[in-house]
C-alpha positions in Angstrom: 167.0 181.5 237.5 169.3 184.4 239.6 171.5 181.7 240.0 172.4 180.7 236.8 172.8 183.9 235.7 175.0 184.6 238.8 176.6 181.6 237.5 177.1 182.4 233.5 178.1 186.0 234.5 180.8 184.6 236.8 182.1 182.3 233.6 181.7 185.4 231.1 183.7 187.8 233.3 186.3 184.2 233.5 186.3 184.7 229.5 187.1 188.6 229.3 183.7 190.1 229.5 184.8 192.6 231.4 183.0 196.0 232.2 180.6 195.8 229.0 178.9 199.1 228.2 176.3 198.5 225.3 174.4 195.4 224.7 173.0 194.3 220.9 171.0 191.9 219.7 171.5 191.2 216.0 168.0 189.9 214.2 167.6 187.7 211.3 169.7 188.4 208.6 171.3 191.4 210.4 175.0 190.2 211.0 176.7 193.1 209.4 177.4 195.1 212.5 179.0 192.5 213.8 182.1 192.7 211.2 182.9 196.4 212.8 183.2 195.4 216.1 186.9 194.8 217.4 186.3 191.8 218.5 188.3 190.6 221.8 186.3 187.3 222.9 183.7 185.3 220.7 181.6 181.9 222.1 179.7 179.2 220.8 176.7 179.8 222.8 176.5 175.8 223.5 179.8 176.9 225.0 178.1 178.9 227.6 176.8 178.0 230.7 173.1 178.0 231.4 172.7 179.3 227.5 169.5 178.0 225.5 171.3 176.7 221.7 170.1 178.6 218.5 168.2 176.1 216.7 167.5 178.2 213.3 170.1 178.4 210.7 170.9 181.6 209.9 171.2 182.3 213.4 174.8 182.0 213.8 174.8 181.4 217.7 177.8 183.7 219.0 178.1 186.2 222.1 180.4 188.9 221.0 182.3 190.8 223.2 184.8 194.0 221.8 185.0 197.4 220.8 182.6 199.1 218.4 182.7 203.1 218.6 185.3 203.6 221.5 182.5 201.3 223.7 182.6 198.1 225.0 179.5 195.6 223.4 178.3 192.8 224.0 176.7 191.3 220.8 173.9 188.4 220.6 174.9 187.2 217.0 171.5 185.4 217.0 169.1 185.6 219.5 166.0 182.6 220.8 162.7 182.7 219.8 159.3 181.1 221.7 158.8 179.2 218.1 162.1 177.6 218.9 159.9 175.6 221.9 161.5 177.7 224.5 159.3 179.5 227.4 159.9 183.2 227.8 162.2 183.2 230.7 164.7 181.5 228.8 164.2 183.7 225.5 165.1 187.0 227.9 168.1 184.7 229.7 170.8 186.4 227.8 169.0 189.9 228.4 169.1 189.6 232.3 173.3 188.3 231.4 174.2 191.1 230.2 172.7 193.7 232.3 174.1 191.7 235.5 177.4 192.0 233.6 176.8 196.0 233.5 175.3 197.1 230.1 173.6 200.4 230.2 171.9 200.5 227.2 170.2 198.2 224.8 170.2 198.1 220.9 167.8 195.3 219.6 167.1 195.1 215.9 165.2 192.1 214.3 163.5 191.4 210.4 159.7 192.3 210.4 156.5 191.9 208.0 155.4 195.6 206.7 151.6 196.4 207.0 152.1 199.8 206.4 151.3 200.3 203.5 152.9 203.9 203.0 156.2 202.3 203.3 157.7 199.7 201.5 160.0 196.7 202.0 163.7 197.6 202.7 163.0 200.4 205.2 163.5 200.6 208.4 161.1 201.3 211.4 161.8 202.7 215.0 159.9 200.9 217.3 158.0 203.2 219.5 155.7 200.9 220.8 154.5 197.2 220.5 151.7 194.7 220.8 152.6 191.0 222.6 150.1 188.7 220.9 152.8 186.0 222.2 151.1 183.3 225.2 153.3 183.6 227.4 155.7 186.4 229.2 158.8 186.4 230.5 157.8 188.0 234.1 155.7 185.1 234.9 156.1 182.2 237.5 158.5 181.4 240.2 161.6 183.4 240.2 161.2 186.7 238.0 160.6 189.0 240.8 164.5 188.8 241.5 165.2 190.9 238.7 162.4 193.9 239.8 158.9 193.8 239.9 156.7 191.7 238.1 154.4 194.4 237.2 156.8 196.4 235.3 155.7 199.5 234.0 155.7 200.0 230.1 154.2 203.1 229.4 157.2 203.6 228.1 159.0 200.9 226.6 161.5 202.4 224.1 163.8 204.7 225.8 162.9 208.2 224.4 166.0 209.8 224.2 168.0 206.4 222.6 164.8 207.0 220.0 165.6 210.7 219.8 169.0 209.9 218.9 168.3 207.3 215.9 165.8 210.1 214.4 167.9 212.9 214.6 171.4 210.6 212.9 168.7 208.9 210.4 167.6 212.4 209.6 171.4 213.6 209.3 172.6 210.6 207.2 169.4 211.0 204.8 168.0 207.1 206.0 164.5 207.2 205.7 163.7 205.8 209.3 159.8 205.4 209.6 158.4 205.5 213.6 155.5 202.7 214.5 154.7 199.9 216.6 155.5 196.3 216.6 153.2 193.6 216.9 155.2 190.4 218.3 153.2 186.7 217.4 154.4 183.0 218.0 155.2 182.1 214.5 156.9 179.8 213.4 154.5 180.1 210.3 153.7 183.6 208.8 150.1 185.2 208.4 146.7 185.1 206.6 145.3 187.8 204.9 143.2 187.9 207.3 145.5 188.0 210.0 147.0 190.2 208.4 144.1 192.7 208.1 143.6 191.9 212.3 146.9 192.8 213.4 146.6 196.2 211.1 143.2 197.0 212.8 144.9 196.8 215.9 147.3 199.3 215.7 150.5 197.7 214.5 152.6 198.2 211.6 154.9 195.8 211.7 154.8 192.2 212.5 157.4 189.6 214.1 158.3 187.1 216.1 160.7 188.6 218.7 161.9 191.5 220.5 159.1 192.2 222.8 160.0 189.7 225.2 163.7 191.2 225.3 162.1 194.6 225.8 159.9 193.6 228.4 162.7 191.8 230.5 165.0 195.0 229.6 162.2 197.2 231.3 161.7 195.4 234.3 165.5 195.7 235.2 165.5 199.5 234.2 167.7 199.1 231.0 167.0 201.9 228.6 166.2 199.8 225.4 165.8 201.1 221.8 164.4 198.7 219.0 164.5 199.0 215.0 163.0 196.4 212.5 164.0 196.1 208.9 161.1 195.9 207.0 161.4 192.8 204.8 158.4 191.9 203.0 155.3 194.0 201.9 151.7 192.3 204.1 149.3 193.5 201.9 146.3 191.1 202.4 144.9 192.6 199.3 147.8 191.9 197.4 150.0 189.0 199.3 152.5 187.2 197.2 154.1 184.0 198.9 157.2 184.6 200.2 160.2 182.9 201.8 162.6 183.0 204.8 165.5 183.3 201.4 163.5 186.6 200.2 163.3 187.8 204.1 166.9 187.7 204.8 168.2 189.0 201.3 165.7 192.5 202.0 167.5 192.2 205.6 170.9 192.1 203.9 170.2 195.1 201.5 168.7 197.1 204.2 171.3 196.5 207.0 173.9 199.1 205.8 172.0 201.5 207.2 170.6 200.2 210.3 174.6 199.8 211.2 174.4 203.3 210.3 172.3 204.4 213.0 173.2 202.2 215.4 177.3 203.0 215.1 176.8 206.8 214.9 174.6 206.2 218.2 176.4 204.2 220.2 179.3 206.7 219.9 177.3 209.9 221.1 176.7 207.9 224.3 
């Protein structure tokens, strides 16, 4: 695996990828950001080397590299999930990219199920922690110890002061940015009431189908990482309407104004 990202890095730099401060990855729905970077180099990500293909949709498939705040991004314009039928170690593969290309921080934003139910769909959450429900992990078998230990520690997996940062802008800019933890699953389908009520009695508000992975590969590598969902749909088991991937990524579109917000006004403190 070291070698093929020696290998993709190698073609990325070829392509103008050059000294990259900030990484992003954009989440379902969430392509707004994307329109303020000043963007210097874009790719088909069938165009890169090694690269898994985005096999959903509305995920548009791109690796953005530009300007966004005075800082140099990187930008996944659609990220891999496990549902997809790719293991773990592939889903993180663009993660590992970028921090051999020399990101320091991470941004990671995705479109999540609300169990909350003091909050209500079209907010946003910071992530300050997260259950993996997924079966797999992207630290196992032959080859992940290249990138730091296997055991990575994640008592800590949301970089405190990126998280500082997003509360005190969302406080400044009057975006109602509630703080809870993420539960990742394998999806593709959504959840049971009674799923639903498991996954609340477990701690989580918020439910989804990425991000942890990304988070746990960031951590491993020592990549400060900071995480926000936009809460698209209301998980009331009580009170659970049908809903549709259409509904999910029009709540996304509504809510991601503000999540570029944050995520702008951050990015240029750093």
């Amino acid at each position: 695996m070291v070698d093929q990202v020696n290998e993709t890095v190698a073609f990325l730099k070829e392509k103008g990828f050059e000294q990259p401060e900030i990484g992003i990855v954009l989440g379902t729905g969430l392509g707004a950001l994307a329109e303020k970077i000043d963007i210097e180099v874009s790719l088909e990500y069938e165009h890169i080397p090694n690269f898994p293909i985005a096999t959903i949709e509305f995920h548009h498939g791109k690796l953005l590299f530009g300007t966004l705040e005075g800082k140099k991004v990187i930008a996944m314009q659609g990220r891999f999930h496990f549902y997809e039928g790719y293991n773990l170690a592939q889903v993180v593969f663009p993660i590992r990219v970028m921090k051999y290309l020399g990101i320091k921080n991470l941004f990671i934003s995705n479109a999540a199920g609300n169990m909350n139910l003091d909050w209500k769909k079209g907010q946003l959450m910071l992530i300050d922690d997260h259950i993996n429900l997924l079966p797999d992990n992207p630290l196992r078998g032959n080859g992940a110890a290249t990138f730091g230990s296997i055991f990575a520690d994640m008592s800590c997996p949301y970089d405190s002061q990126l998280n500082q940062a997003l509360s005190e802008v969302a406080q400044e800019e009057q975006i109602q940015l509630n703080k809870g933890i993420y539960v990742a699953v394998a999806g593709p389908s959504l959840e049971t009431r009674a799923e639903y009520r498991f996954l609340r009695q477990i701690g989580a508000d918020a439910v989804g189908m990425s991000t942890v992975p990304e988070v746990i590969a960031a951590n491993q590598m020592g990549l400060p990482t900071c995480a926000v969902s936009v809460l698209t749909d209301d998980c009331d088991p009580d009170n659970l309407e049908p809903v549709n991937i259409e509904d999910i990524i029009a709540i996304a579109k509504t809510a991601e104004k503000d999540l570029v917000t944050l995520f702008r006004r951050v990015i240029a403190k750093l």
